[in-house]
mmCIF file of the N, C-alpha and C atoms, coordinates in Angstrom:
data_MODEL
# 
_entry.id   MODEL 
# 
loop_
_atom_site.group_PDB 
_atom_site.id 
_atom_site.type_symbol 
_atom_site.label_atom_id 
_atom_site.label_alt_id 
_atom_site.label_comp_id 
_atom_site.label_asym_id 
_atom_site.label_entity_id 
_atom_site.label_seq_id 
_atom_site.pdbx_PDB_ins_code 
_atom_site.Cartn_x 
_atom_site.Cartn_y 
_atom_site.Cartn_z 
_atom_site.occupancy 
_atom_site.B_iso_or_equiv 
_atom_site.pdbx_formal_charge 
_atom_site.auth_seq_id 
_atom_site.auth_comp_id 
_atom_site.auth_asym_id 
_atom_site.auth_atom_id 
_atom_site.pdbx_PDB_model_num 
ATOM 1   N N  . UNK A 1 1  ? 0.811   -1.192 0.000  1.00 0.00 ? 1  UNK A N  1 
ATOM 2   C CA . UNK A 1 1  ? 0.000   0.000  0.000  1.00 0.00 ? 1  UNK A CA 1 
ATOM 3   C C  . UNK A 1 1  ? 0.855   1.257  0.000  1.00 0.00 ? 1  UNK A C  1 
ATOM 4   N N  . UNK A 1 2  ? 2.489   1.108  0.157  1.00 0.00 ? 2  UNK A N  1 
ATOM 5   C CA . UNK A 1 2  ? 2.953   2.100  0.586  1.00 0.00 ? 2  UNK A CA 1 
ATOM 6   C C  . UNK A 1 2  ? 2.652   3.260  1.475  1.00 0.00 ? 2  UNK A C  1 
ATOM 7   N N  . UNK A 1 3  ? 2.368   2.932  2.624  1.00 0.00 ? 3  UNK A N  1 
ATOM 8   C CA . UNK A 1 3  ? 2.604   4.110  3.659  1.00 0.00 ? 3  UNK A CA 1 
ATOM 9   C C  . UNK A 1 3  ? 3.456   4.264  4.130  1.00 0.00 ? 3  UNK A C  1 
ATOM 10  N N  . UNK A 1 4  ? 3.779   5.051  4.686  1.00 0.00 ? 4  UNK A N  1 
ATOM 11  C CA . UNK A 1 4  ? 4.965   6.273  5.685  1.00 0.00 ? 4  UNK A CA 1 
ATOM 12  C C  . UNK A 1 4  ? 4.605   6.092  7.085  1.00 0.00 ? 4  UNK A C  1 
ATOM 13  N N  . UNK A 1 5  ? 5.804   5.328  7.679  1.00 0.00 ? 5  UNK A N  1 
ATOM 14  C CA . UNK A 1 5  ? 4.947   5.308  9.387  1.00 0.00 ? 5  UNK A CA 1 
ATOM 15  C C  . UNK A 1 5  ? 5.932   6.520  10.154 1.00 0.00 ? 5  UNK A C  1 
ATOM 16  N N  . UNK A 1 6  ? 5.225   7.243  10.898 1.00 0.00 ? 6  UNK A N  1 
ATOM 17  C CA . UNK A 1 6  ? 5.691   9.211  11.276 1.00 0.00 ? 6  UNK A CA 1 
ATOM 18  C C  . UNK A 1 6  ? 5.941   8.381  12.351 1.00 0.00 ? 6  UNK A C  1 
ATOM 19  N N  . UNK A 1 7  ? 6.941   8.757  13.201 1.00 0.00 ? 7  UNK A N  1 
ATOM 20  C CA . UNK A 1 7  ? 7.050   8.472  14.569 1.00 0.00 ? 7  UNK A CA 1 
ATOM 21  C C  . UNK A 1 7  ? 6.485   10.384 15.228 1.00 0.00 ? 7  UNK A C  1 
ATOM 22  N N  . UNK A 1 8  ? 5.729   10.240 16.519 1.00 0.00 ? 8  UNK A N  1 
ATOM 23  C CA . UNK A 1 8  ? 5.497   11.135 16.866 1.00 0.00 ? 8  UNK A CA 1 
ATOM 24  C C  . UNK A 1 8  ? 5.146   11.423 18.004 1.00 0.00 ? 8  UNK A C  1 
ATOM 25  N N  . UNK A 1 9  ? 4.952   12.414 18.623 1.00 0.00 ? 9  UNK A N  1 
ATOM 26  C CA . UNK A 1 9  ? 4.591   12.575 20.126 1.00 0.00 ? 9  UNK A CA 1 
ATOM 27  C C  . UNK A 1 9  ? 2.981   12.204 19.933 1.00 0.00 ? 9  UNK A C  1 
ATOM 28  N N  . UNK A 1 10 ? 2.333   12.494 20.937 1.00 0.00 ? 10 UNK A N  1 
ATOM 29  C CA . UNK A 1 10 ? 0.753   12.193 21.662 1.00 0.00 ? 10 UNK A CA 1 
ATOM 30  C C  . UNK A 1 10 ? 0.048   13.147 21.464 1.00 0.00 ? 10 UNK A C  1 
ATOM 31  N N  . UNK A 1 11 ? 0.499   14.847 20.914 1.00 0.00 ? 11 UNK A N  1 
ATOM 32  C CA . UNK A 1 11 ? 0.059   16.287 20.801 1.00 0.00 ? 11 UNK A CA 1 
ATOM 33  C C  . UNK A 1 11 ? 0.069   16.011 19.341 1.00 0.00 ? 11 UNK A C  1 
ATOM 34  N N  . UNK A 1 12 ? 1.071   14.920 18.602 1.00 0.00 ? 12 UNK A N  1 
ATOM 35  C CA . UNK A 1 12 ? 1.288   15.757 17.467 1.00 0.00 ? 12 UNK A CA 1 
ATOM 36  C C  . UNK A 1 12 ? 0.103   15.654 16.373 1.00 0.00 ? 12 UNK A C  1 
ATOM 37  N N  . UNK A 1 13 ? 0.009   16.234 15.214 1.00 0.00 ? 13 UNK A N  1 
ATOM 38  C CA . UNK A 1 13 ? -0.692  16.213 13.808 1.00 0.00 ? 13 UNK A CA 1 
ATOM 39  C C  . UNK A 1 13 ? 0.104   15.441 12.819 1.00 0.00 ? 13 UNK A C  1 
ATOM 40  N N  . UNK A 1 14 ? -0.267  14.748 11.782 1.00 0.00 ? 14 UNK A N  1 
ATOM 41  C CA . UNK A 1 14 ? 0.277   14.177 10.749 1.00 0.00 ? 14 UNK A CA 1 
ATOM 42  C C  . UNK A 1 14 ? -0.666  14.675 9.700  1.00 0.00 ? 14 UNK A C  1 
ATOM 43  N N  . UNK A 1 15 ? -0.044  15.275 9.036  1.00 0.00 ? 15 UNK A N  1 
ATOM 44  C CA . UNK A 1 15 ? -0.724  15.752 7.425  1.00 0.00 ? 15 UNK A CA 1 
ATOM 45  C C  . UNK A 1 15 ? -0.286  14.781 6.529  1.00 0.00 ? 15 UNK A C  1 
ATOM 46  N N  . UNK A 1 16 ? -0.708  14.529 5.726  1.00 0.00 ? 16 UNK A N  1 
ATOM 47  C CA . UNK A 1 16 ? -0.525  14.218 3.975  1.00 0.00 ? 16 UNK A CA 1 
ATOM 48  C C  . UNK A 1 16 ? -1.130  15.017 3.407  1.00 0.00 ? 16 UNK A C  1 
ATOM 49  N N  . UNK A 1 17 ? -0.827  16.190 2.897  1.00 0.00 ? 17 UNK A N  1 
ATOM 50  C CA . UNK A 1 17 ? -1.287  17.218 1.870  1.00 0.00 ? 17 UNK A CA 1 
ATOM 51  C C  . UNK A 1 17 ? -1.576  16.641 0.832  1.00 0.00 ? 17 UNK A C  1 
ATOM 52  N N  . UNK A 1 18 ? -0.909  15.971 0.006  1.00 0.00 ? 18 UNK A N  1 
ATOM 53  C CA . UNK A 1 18 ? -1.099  15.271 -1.478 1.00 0.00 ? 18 UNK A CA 1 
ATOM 54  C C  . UNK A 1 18 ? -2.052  14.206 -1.125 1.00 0.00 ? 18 UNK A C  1 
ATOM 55  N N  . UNK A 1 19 ? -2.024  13.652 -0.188 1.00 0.00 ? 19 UNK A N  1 
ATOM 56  C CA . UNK A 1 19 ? -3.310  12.541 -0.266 1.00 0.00 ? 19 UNK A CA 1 
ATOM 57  C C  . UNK A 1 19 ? -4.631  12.912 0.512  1.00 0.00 ? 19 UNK A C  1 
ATOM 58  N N  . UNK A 1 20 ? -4.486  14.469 1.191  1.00 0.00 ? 20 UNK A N  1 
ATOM 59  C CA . UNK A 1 20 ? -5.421  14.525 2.015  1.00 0.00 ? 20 UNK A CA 1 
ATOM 60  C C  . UNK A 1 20 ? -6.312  13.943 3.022  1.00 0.00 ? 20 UNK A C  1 
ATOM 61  N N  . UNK A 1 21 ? -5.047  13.279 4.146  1.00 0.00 ? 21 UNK A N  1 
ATOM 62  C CA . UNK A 1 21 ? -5.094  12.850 5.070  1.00 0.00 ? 21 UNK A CA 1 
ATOM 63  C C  . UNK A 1 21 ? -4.204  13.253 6.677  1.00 0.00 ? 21 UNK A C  1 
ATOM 64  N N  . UNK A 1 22 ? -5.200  13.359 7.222  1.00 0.00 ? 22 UNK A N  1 
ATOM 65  C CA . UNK A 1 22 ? -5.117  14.050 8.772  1.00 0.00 ? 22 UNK A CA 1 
ATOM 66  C C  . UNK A 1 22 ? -5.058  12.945 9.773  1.00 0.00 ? 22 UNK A C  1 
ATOM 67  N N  . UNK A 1 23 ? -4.070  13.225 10.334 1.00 0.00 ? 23 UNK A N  1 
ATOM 68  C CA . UNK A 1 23 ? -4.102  11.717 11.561 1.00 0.00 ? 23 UNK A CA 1 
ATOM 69  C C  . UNK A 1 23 ? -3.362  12.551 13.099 1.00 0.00 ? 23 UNK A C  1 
ATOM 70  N N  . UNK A 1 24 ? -3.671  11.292 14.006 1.00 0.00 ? 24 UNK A N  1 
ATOM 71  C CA . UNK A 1 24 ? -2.987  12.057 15.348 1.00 0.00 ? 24 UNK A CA 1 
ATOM 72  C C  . UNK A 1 24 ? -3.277  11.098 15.953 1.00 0.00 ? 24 UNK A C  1 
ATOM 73  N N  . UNK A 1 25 ? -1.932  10.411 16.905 1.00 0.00 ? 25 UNK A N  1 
ATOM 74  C CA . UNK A 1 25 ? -1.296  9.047  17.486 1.00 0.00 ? 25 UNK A CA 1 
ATOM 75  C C  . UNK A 1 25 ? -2.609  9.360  18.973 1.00 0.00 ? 25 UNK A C  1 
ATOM 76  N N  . UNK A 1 26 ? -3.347  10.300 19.006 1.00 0.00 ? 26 UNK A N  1 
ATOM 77  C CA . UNK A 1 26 ? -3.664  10.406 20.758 1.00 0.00 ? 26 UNK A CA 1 
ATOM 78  C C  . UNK A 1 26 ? -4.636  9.174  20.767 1.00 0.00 ? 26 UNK A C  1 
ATOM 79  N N  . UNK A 1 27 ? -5.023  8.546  19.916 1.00 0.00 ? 27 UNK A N  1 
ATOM 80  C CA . UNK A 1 27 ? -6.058  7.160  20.553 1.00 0.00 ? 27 UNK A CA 1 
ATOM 81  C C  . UNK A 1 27 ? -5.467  6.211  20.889 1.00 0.00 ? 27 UNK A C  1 
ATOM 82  N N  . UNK A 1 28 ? -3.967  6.066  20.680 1.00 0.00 ? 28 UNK A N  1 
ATOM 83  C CA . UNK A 1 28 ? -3.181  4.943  21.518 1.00 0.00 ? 28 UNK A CA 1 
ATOM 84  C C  . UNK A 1 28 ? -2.219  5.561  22.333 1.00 0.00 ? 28 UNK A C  1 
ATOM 85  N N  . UNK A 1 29 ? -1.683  7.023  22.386 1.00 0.00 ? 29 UNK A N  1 
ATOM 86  C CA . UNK A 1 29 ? -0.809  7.501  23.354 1.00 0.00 ? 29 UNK A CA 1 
ATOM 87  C C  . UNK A 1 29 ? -1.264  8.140  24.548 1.00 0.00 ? 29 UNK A C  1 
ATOM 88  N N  . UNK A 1 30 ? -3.021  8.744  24.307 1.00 0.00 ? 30 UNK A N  1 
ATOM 89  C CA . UNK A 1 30 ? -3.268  9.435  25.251 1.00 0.00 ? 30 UNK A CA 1 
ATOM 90  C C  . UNK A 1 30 ? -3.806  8.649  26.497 1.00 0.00 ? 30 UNK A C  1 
ATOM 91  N N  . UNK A 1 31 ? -2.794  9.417  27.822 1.00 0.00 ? 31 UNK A N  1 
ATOM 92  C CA . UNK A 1 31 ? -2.708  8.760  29.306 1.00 0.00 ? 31 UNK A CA 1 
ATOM 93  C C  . UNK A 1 31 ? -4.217  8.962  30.224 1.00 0.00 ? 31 UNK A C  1 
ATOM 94  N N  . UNK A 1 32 ? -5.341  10.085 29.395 1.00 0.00 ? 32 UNK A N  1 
ATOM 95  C CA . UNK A 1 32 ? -6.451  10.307 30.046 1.00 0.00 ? 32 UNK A CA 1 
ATOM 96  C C  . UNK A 1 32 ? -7.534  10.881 28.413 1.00 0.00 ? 32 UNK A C  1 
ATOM 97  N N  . UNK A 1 33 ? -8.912  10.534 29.150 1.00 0.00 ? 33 UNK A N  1 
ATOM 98  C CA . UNK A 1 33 ? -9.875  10.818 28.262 1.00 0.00 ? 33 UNK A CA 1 
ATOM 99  C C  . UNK A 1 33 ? -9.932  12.405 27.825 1.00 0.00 ? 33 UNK A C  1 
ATOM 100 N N  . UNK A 1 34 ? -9.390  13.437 28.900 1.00 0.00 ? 34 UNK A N  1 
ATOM 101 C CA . UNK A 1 34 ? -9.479  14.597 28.787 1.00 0.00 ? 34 UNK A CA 1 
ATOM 102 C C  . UNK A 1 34 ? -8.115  15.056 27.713 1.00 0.00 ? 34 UNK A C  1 
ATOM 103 N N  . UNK A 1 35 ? -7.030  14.148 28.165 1.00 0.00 ? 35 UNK A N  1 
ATOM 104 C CA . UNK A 1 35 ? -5.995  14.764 26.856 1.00 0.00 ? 35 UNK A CA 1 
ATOM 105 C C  . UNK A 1 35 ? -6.468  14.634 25.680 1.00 0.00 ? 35 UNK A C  1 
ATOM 106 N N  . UNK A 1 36 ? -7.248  12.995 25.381 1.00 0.00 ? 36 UNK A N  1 
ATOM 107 C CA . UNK A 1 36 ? -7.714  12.647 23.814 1.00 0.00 ? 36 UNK A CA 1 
ATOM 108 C C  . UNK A 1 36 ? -8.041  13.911 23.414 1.00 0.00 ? 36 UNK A C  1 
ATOM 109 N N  . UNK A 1 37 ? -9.774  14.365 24.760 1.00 0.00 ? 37 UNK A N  1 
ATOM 110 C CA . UNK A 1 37 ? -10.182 15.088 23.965 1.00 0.00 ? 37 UNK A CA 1 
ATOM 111 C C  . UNK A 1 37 ? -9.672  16.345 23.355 1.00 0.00 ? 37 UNK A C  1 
ATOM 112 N N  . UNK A 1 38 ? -8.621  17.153 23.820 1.00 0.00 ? 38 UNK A N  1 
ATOM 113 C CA . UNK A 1 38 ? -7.850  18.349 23.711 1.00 0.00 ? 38 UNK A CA 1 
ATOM 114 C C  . UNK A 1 38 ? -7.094  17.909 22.240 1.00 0.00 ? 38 UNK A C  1 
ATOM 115 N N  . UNK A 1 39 ? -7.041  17.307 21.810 1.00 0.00 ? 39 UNK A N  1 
ATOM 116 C CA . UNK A 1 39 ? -5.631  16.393 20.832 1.00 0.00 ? 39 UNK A CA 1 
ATOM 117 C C  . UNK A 1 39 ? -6.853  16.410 19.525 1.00 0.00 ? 39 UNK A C  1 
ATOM 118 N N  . UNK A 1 40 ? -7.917  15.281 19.842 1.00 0.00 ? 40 UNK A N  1 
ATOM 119 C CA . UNK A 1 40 ? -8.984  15.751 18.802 1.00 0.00 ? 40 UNK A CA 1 
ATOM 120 C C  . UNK A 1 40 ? -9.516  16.920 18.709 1.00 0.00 ? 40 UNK A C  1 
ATOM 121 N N  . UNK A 1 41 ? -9.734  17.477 19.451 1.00 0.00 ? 41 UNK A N  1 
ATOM 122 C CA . UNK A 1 41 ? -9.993  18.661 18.897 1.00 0.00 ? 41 UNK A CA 1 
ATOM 123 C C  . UNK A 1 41 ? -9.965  19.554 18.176 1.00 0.00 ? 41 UNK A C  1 
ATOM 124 N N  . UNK A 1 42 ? -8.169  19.575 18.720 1.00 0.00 ? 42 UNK A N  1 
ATOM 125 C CA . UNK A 1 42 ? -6.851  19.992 17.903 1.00 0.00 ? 42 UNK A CA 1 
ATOM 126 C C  . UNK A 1 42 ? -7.002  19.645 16.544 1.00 0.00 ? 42 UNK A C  1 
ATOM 127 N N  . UNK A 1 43 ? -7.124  18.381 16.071 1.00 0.00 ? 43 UNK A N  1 
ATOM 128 C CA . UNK A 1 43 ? -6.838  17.947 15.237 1.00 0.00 ? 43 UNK A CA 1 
ATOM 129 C C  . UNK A 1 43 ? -8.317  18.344 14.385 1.00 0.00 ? 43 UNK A C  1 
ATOM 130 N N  . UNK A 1 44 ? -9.640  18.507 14.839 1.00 0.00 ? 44 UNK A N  1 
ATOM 131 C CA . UNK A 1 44 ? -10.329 19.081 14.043 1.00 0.00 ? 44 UNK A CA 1 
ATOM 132 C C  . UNK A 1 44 ? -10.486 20.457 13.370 1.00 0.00 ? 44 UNK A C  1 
ATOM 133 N N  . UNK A 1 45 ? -9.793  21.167 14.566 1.00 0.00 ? 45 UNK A N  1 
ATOM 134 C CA . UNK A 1 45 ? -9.402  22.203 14.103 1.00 0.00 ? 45 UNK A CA 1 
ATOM 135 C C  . UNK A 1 45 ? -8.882  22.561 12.576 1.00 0.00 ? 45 UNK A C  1 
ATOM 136 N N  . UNK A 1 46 ? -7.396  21.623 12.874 1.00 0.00 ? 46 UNK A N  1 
ATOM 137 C CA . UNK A 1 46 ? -7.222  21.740 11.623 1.00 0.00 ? 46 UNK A CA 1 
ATOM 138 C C  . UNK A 1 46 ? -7.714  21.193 10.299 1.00 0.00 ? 46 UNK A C  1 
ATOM 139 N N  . UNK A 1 47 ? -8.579  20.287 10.419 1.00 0.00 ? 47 UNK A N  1 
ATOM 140 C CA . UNK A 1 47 ? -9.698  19.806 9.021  1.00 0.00 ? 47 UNK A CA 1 
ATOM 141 C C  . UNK A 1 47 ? -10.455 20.928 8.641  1.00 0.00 ? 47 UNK A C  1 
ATOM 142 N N  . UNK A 1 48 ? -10.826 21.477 9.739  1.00 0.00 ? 48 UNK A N  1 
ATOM 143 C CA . UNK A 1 48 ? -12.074 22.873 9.734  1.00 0.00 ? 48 UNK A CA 1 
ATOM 144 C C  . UNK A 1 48 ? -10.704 23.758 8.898  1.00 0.00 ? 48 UNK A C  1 
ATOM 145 N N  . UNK A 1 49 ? -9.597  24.256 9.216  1.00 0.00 ? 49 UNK A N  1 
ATOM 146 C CA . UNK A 1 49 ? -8.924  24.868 8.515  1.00 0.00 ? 49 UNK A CA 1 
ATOM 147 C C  . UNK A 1 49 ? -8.435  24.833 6.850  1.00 0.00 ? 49 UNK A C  1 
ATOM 148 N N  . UNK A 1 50 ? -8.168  23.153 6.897  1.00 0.00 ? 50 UNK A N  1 
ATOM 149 C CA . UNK A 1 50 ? -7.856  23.293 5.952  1.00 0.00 ? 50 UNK A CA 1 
ATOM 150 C C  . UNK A 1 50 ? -9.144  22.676 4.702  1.00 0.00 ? 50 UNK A C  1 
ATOM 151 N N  . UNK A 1 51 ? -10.011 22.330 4.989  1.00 0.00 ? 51 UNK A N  1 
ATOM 152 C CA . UNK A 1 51 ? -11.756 22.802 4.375  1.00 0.00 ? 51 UNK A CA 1 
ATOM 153 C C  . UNK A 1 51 ? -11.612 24.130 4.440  1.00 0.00 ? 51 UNK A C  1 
ATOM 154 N N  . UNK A 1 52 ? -11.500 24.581 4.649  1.00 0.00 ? 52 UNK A N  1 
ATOM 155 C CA . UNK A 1 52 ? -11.888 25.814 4.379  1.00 0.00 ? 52 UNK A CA 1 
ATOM 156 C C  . UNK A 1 52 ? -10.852 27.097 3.490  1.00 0.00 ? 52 UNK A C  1 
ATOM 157 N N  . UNK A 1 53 ? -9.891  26.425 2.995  1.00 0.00 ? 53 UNK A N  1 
ATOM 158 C CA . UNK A 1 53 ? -9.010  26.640 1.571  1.00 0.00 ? 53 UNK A CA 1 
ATOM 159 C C  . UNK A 1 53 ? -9.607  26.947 0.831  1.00 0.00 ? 53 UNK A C  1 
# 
């Protein structure tokens, strides 16, 4: 399938611009339900951002 595996922190974002895909490690790194939710959030944020190009 060729993917790219990102090593990354628990905060971070993973883009693929060219394939238009958004990812973020917090559903297996995060230590509490309240970090997930801060991390998704985050991470919707930036979908809402970049929709809106």
């Amino acid at each position: 399938m060729g993917g790219t595996y990102i090593i990354c922190s628990f905060d971070d974002i993973v883009l693929d611009e060219d394939n238009k895909v958004i990812t973020t490690p917090v559903y297996i790194l995060a230590s509490s339900v309240n970090e997930a939710w801060q991390e998704i959030n985050k991470l919707l944020k930036k979908v809402i951002e970049l929709a809106s190009r």
